[in-house]
C-alpha beads as a LAMMPS data file, in Angstrom:
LAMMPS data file: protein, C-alpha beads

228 atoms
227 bonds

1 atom types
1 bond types

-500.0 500.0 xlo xhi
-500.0 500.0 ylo yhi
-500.0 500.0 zlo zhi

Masses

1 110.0

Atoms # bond

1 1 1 0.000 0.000 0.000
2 1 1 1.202 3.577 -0.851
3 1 1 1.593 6.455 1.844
4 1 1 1.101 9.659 1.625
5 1 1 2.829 12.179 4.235
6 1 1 1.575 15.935 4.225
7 1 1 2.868 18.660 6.777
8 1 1 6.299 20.469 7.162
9 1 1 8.772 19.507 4.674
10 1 1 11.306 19.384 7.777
11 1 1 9.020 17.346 9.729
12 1 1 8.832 14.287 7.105
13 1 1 12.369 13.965 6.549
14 1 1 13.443 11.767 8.883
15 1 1 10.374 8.873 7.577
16 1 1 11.393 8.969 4.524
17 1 1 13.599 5.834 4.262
18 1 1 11.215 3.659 6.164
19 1 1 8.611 4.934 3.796
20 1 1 10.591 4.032 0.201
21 1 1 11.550 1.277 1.940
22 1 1 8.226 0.011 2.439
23 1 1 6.416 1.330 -0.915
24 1 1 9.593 0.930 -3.745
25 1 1 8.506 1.911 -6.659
26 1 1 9.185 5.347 -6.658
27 1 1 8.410 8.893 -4.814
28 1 1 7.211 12.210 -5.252
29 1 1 7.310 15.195 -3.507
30 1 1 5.417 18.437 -3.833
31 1 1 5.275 22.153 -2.259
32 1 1 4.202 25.399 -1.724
33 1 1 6.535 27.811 -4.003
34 1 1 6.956 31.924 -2.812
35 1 1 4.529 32.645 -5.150
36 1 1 2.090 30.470 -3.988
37 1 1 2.212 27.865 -6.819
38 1 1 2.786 24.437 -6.624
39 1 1 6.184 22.509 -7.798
40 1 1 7.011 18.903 -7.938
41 1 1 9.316 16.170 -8.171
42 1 1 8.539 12.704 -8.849
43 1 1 10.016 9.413 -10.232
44 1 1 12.189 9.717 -6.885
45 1 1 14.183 6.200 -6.263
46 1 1 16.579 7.488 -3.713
47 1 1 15.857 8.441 -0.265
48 1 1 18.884 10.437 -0.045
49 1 1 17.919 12.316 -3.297
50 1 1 14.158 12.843 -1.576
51 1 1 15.623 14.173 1.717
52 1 1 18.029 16.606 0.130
53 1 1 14.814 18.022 -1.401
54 1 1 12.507 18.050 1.525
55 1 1 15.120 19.729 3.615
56 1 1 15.420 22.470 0.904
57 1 1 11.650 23.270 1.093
58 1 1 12.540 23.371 5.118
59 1 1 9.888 24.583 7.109
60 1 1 7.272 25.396 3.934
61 1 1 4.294 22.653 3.295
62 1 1 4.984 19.707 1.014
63 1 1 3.284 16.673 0.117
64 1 1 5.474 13.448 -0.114
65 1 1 3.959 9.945 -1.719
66 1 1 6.091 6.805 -1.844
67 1 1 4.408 3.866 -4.494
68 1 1 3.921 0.442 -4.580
69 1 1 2.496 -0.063 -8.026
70 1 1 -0.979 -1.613 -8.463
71 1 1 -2.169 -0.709 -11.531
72 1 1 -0.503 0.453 -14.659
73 1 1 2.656 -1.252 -13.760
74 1 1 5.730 0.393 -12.081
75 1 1 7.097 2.685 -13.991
76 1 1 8.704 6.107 -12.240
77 1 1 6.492 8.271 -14.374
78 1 1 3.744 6.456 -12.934
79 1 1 4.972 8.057 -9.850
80 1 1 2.743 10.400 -7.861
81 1 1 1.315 13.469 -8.219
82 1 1 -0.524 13.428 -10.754
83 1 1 -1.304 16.761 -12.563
84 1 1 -5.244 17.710 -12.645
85 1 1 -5.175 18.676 -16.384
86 1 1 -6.356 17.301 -19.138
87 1 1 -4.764 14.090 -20.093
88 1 1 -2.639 14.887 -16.985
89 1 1 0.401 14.985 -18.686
90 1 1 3.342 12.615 -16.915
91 1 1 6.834 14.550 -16.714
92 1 1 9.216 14.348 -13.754
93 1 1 9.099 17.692 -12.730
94 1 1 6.868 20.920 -12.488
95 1 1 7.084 24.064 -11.042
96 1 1 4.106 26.850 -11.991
97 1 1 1.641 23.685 -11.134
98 1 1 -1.910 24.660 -9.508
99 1 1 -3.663 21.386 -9.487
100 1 1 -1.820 18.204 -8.061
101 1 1 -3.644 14.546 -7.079
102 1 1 -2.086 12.096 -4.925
103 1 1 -3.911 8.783 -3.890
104 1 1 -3.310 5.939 -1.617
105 1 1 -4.929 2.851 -2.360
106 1 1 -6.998 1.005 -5.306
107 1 1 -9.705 2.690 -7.721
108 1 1 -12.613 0.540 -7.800
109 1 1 -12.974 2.757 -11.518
110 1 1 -12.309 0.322 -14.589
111 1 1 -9.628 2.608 -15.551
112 1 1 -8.874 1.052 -18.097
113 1 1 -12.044 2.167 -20.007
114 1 1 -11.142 5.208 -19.360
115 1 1 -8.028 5.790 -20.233
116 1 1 -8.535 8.637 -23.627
117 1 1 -7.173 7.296 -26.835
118 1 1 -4.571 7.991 -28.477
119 1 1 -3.217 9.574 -24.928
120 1 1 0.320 7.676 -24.663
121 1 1 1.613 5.354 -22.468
122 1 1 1.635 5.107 -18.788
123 1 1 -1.649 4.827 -17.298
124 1 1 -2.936 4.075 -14.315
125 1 1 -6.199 4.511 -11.791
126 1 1 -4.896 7.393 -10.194
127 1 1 -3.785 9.149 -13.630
128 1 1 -7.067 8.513 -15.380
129 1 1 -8.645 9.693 -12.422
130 1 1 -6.719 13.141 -12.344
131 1 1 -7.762 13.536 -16.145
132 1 1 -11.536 12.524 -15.387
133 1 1 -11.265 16.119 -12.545
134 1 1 -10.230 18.179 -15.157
135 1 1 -12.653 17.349 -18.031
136 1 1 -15.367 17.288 -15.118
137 1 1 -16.634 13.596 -15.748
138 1 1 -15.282 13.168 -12.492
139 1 1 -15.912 14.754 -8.670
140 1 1 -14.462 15.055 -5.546
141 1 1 -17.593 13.243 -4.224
142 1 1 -16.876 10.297 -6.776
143 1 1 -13.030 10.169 -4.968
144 1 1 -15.215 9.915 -1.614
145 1 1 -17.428 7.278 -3.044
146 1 1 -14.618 5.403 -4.937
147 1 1 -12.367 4.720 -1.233
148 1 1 -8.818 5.085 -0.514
149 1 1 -7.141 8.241 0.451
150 1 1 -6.647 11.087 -2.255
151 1 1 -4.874 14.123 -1.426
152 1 1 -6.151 17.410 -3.486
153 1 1 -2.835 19.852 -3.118
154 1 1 -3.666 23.059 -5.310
155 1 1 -3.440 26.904 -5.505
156 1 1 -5.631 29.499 -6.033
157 1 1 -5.526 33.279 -6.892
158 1 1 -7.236 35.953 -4.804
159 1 1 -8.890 39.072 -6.066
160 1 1 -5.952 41.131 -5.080
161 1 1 -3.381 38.731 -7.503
162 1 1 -2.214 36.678 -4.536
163 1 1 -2.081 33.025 -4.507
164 1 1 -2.484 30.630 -1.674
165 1 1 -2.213 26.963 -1.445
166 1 1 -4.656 24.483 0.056
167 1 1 -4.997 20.489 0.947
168 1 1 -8.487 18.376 0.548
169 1 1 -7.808 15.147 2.071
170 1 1 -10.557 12.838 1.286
171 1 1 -10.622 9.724 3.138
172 1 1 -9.613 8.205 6.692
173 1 1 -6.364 9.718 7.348
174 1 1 -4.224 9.551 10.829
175 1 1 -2.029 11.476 12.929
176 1 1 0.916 10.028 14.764
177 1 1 2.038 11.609 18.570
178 1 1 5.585 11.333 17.948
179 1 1 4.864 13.631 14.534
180 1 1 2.988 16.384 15.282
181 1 1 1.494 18.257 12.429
182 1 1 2.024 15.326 9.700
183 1 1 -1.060 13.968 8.320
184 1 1 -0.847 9.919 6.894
185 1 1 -2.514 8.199 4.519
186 1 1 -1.545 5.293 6.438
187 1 1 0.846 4.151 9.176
188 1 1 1.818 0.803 7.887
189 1 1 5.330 1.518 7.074
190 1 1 6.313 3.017 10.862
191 1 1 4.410 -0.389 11.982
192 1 1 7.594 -2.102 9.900
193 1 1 9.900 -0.150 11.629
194 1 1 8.259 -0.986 15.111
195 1 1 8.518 -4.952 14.314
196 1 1 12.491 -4.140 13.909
197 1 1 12.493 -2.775 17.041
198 1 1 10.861 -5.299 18.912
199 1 1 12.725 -7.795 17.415
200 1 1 15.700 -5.961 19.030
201 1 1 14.630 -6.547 22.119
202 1 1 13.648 -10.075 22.117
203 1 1 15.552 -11.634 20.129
204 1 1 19.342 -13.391 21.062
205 1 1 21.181 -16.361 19.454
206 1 1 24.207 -17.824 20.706
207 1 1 27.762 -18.129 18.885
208 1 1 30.179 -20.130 20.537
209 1 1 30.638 -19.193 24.078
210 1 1 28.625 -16.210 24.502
211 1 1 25.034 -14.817 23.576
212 1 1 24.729 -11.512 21.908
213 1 1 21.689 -9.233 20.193
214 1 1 20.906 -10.477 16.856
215 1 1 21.313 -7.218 15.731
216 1 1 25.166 -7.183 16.034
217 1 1 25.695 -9.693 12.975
218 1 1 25.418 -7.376 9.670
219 1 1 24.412 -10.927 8.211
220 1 1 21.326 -11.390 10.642
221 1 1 20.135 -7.668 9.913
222 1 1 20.125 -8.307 6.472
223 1 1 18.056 -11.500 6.817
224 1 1 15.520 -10.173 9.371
225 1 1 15.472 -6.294 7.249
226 1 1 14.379 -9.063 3.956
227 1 1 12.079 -10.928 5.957
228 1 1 10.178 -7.606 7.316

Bonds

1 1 1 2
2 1 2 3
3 1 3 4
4 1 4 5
5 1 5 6
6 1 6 7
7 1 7 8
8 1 8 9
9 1 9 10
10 1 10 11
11 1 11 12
12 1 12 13
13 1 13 14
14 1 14 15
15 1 15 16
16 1 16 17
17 1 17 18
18 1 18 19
19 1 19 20
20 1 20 21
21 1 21 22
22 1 22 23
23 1 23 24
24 1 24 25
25 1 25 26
26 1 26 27
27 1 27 28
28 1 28 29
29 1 29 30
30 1 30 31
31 1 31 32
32 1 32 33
33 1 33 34
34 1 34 35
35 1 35 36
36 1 36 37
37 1 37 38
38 1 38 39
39 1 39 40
40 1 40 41
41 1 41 42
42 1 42 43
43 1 43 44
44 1 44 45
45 1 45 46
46 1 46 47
47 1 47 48
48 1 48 49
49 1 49 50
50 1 50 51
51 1 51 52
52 1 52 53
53 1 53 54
54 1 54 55
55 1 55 56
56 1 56 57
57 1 57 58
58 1 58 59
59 1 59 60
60 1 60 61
61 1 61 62
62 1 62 63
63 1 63 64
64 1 64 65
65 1 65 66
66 1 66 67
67 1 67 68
68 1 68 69
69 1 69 70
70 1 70 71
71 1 71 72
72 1 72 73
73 1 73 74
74 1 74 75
75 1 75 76
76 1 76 77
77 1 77 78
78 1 78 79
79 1 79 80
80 1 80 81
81 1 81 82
82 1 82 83
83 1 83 84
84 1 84 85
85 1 85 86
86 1 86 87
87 1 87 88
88 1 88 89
89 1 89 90
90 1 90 91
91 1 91 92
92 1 92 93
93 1 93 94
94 1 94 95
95 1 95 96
96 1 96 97
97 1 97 98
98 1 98 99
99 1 99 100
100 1 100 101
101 1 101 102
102 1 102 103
103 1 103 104
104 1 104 105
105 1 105 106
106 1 106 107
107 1 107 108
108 1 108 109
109 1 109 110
110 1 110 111
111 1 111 112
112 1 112 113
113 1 113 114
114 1 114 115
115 1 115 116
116 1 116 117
117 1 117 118
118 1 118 119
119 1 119 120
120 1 120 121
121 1 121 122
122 1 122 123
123 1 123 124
124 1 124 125
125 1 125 126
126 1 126 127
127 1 127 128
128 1 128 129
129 1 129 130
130 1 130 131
131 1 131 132
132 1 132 133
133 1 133 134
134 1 134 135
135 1 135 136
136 1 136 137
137 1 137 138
138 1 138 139
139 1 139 140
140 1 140 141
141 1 141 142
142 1 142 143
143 1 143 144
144 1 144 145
145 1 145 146
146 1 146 147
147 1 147 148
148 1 148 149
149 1 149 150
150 1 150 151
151 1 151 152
152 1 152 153
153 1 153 154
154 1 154 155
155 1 155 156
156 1 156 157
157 1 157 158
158 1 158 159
159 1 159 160
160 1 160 161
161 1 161 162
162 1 162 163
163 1 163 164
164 1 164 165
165 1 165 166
166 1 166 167
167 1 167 168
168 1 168 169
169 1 169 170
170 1 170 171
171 1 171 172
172 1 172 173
173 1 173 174
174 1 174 175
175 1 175 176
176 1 176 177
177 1 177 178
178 1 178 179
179 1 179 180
180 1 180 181
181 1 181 182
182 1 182 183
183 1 183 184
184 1 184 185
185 1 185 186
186 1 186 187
187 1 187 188
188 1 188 189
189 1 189 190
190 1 190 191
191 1 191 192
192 1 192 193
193 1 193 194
194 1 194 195
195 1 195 196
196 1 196 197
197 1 197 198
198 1 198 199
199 1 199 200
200 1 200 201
201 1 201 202
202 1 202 203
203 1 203 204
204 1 204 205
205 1 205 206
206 1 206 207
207 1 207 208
208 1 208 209
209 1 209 210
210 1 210 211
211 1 211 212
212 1 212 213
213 1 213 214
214 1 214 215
215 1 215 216
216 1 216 217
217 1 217 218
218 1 218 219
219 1 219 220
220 1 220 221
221 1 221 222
222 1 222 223
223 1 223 224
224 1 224 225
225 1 225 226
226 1 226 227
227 1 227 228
């Protein structure tokens, strides 16, 4: 299962490796811009890469979505967000954006169907979703209908020629008391990272004469970090 992670860029830095680790095929990140629009990155496959760009946005709003494909296949442009435009154009970057999608879970829409022809390549739920917004075939109270957890990230201008920047969650979504301020789609990669810990604790084998913490053979983290 995806996750989506929305708050301070700052704040979501440190989750970020448990999070690709969890959901692999590739992550996105959007935020707030001085001007008020939106930019993005996306097709991410390093957490290091991910960080260094989350800690540049520093204490300004982002959005952060790490994949594990289930429809269209995994490839990075498949990647979230999505832009809420016809077609919804896949690229790996943006920066004057003013309509983003994210979404964590599985359409029940037969996407396929949908998909508009002679579009290109690279479709999936979430994509033919974001297209079905911006033509208007589709609603935000269709996303509530259709399940999951979709995250609406966009700007909009004011009278005066100001922008400002707003999130629609739509769905269940949790909070977390040792991350104040972050919203999740789900928790299910921090549960990961709890099992490792436990298994810290409990766990000892014995090699020759004395008994140590699994954790201090490289070759037992390895096979317990595959197993999780």
């Amino acid at each position: 299962m995806c996750v989506i992670i929305e708050g301070k860029a700052a704040a979501i830095v440190p989750l970020v490796a448990d999070a690709m680790s969890a959901n692999p095929h590739g992550a996105g990140i959007s935020w707030v811009q001085a001007d008020g629009r939106l930019a993005y990155r996306k097709g991410i496959s390093s957490p290091a890469r991910a960080r260094r760009i989350l800690k540049a946005v520093g204490a300004g709003d982002a959005v952060f979505h790490a994949r594990i494909a289930t429809s269209g296949g995994n490839h990075a442009l498949l990647s979230h967000p999505f832009r809420v435009e016809r077609f919804s154009p896949v690229s790996y970057r943006g920066r004057a954006e003013e309509f983003l999608l994210f979404h964590n879970g599985i359409s029940s829409l037969d996407w396929r169907s949908h998909v508009p022809a002679k579009s290109g390549l690279y479709w999936s739920d979430t994509r033919t979703l974001a297209h079905a917004l911006a033509t208007g075939t589709a609603t935000v109270d269709d996303l509530k209908r259709d399940g999951g957890k979709w995250l609406l990230f966009y700007s909009e201008r004011a009278a005066d020629g100001t922008r400002s920047a707003f999130v629609q969650r739509v769905g269940y979504w949790q909070t977390h008391n040792l991350h104040p301020g972050l919203h999740f789609s789900n928790l299910n990669f921090l549960w990961q990272r709890d099992m490792v810990r436990s298994a810290r604790v409990d766990a000892t084998y014995t090699t020759g004469a004395r008994t140590t913490a699994w954790w201090d053979d490289p070759e037992d983290l390895k096979l317990w970090g595959g197993m999780l």
